[in-house]
Structures are given as structure tokens and as C-alpha cells.
N, C-alpha and C positions, 0 to 999 in steps of 0.2 A: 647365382653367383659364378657358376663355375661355368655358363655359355656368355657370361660378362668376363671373365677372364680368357678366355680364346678370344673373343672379340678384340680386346683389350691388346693383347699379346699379337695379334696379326695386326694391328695399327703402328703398333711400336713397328716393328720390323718391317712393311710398307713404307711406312714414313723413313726410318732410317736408310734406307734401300735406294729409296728413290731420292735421296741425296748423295749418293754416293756415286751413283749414275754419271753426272757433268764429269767428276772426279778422275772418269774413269775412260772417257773418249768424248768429244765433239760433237753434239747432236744437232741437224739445220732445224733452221728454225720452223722449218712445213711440216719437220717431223714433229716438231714440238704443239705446233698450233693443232694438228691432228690427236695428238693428245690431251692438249685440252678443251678440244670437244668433243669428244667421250666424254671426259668428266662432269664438262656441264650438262648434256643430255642426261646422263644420270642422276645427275642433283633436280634435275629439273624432273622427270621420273619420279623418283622419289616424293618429291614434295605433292605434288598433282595427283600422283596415283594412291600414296599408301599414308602421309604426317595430315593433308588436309579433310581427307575422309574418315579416316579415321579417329582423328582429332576434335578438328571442328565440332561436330555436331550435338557433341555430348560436353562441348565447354564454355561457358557464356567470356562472352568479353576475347574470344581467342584470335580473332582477326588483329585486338586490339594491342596483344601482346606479339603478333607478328610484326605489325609496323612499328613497334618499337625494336624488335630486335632488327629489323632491317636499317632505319634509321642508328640506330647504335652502333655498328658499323660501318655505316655513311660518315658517319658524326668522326669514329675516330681514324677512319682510312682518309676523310677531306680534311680533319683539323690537329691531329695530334700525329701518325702513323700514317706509313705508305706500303703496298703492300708488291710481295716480289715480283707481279708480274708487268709492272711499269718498263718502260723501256729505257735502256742502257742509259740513254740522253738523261732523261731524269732523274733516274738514280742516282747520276753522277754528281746530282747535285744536292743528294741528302746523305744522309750518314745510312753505311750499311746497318751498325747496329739500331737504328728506324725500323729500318725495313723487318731485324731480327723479332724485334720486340711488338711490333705490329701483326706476323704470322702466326709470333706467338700467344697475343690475345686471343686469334681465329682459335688456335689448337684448344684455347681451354675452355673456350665456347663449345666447340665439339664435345669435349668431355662431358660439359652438365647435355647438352643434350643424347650422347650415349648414355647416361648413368638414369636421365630421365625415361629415354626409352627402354630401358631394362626392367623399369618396373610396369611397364603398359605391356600386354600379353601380344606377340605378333611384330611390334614394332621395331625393337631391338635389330634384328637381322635386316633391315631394310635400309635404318640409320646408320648403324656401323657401315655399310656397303657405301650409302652414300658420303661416307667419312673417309674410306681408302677411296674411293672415286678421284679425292681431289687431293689427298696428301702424295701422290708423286708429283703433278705440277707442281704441287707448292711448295717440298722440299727439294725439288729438280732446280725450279726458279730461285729459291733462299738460297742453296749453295752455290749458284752462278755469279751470285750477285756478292757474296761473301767472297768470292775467291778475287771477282772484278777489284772488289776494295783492295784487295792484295792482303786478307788473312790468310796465315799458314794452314798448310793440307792438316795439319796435325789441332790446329786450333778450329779449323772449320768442322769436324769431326767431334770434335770437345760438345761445340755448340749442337750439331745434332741431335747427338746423343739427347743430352735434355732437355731440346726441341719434341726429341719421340717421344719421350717421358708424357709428354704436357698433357695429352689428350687421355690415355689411361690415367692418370692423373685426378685429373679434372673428373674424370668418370666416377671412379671412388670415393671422393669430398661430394658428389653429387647425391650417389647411395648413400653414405654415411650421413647427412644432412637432411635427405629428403624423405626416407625409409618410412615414416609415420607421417607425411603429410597425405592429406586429401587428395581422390583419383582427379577433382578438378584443377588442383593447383600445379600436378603434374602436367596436367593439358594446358594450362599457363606457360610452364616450362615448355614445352614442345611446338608452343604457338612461337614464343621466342625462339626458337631454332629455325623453325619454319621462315623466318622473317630473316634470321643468317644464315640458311640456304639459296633466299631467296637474292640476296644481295651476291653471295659468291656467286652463283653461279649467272648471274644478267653482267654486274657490275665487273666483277675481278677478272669472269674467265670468257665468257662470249665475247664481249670487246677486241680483247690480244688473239682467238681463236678467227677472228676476221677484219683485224687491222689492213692486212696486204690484199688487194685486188685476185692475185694469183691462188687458187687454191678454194675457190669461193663454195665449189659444190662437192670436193671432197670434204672441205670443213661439214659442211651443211648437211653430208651424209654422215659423217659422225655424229654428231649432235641428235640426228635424228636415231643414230644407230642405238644410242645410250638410252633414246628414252622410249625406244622399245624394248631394249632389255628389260628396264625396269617393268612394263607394261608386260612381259611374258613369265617374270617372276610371279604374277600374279595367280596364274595357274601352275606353278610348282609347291611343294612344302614349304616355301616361306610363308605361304600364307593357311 
């Protein structure tokens, strides 16, 4: 509990951080796409190197709970919620608080999957990583897109705030819920994370991370750079 709570607590503060960032100067947008991909090389690291090996092989039906959580956010990012890294043109044509309520499903997905990997020995530290991976695009991208609608500095912050919350959050109702369930239905859980890892990081952040022509092979050495990190965590104490 108490390396769930530093987890926990360096999410919250990433996440709120990395909305505060737009807030606080103009970032172009090459710098931006270079950021997220890093993120997605890491989510993609993660999932390939340490949730499928690890996971998989000791869970029957786990693939089957990946494509449902992949599809489960396909379903509510294409029919219900849009999520912040749409471009200006589109957004302009949904409601920011969409876009709010949409990031904030993602965040609380993350939670049951931190709260799930806390209870699987090893896993933990590699989830949470891939969970700050992607909470500064995506609270970078929320508050650009918040400020675009023309919400106040003061109310954009409001909503941050228990935007960061979501994910420790979600982590806690995860332990508190799942404490006495079976090591396999945890690996159920983890297969559905796996499956909204697997959609953030193809779906949400690769796409916007090579939209433009220009920038093609510094993206592409990010991307790569991230999911060798993950691949070099392997031979340090994380594992």
C-alpha cells in the first residue's frame, strides 16, 4: 500500500503539472508531437515487454479481455466521447466538456489498472510508468483544448485538479474491490488494460505524433527511443 501510494501521489502531480504547462507559455506543435512519442513508445514497451508476458500466460481467456478493453474505448472515443488530441478543426465542433469527460473515462481506466497491478508482484512499477508516460499529453492536450472553449485560468485548474484525482482514485476502489478476488481475474483485469494501452497508444497518440510530413524520423526516433527504455528497465530493479 504504501509503494501504491507514491505511485499514486507522483500521478496526481504529473498529471496536474502537465496541465499547467499550455497555461504557462506556447509550446509548437513538433515539440509537442515529440512528446508524444515518447509516450507511445513507452506504452507500447510496456505492454509487449512486461503486461503481455507476464500476464498472458498464466490467464485463460486474456487476449479475450484485451480486445474488449481495446474495443471499449474505440466504442466510447467513436460514439459517445472525443478525446484531446483531435485537432483544433474538430474540436471546434464538439463541446469541450466531451472532450473533459472522455479523458476522464481514460483516467479511471488507468486507476483499476494501477490498483490491479498492485496486487501482481513486479507489475506495479512498470504500469504506473506507463500511466505518467501519457498523463502530460493528455493533460497538456485537455487544458489547450479547455482554454480554446474559452474556460477561465481559474476554472481550467478547478477541473484539473479532479481530473488528477481520477486515476489514484480509480486505483483505491480497484484495491478496495478487488483485495480477495482470484490471481486469475486479476489477470482479466490486466488483460483489459492491456487492450486500453493498446488503443492509447496506436489510436490516440501515434496518429497526432505523425500527422505532418515534416518531423517524420525525429518522431519515429522517439517512439523508438521510449520503447527502449522500457526494454532496458528490464535489466534494472524493476524487474
Amino acid at each position: 500500500m504504501t509503494r501504491f501510494g507514491i505511485y499514486a501521489a507522483g500521478i496526481f502531480f504529473v498529471s496536474f503539472v502537465g496541465g499547467l504547462i499550455p497555461l504557462l507559455r506556447r509550446w509548437s506543435h513538433s515539440q509537442l508531437q515529440t512528446l508524444i512519442s515518447v509516450s507511445a513508445g513507452i506504452i507500447l514497451g510496456v505492454l509487449f515487454f512486461d503486461l503481455l508476458p507476464s500476464a498472458a500466460p498464466t490467464t485463460p481467456n486474456f487476449y479475450t479481455a484485451a480486445i474488449a478493453g481495446f474495443l471499449l474505448l474505440f466504442a466510447f472515443e467513436k460514439f459517445v466521447f472525443i478525446h484531446p488530441h483531435e485537432t483544433e478543426e474538430l474540436s471546434a465542433q464538439r463541446s469541450g466538456l466531451a472532450a473533459y469527460f472522455g479523458i476522464s473515462f481514460h483516467a479511471l481506466l488507468d486507476g483499476v489498472a494501477l490498483g490491479s497491478s498492485a496486487m501482481l508482484p513486479g507489475l506495479a512499477p512498470v504500469v504506473a510508468f506507463a500511466i505518467l508516460a501519457h498523463k502530460i499529453p493528455d493533460t497538456f492536450s485537455l487544458s489547450s483544448i479547455l482554454t480554446f472553449f474559452g474556460y477561465s485560468r481559474r476554472r481550467t485548474l478547478g477541473m484539473l485538479f479532479f481530473f488528477s484525482l481520477l486515476t489514484p482514485l480509480g486505483g483505491l476502489l480497484a484495491l478496495w474491490f478487488l483485495r480477495d478476488v482470484e490471481p486469475q481475474a486479476l489477470g482479466m483485469l490486466i488483460g483489459l488494460a492491456s487492450g486500453t494501452f493498446l488503443f492509447i497508444a496506436t489510436s490516440d497518440l501515434l496518429p497526432h505524433a505523425h500527422e505532418h510530413h515534416e518531423g517524420r524520423f525525429r518522431n519515429l526516433a522517439a517512439v523508438v527511443a521510449g520503447i527502449l527504455l522500457i526494454a532496458l528497465t528490464r535489466y534494472t530493479p524493476l524487474h
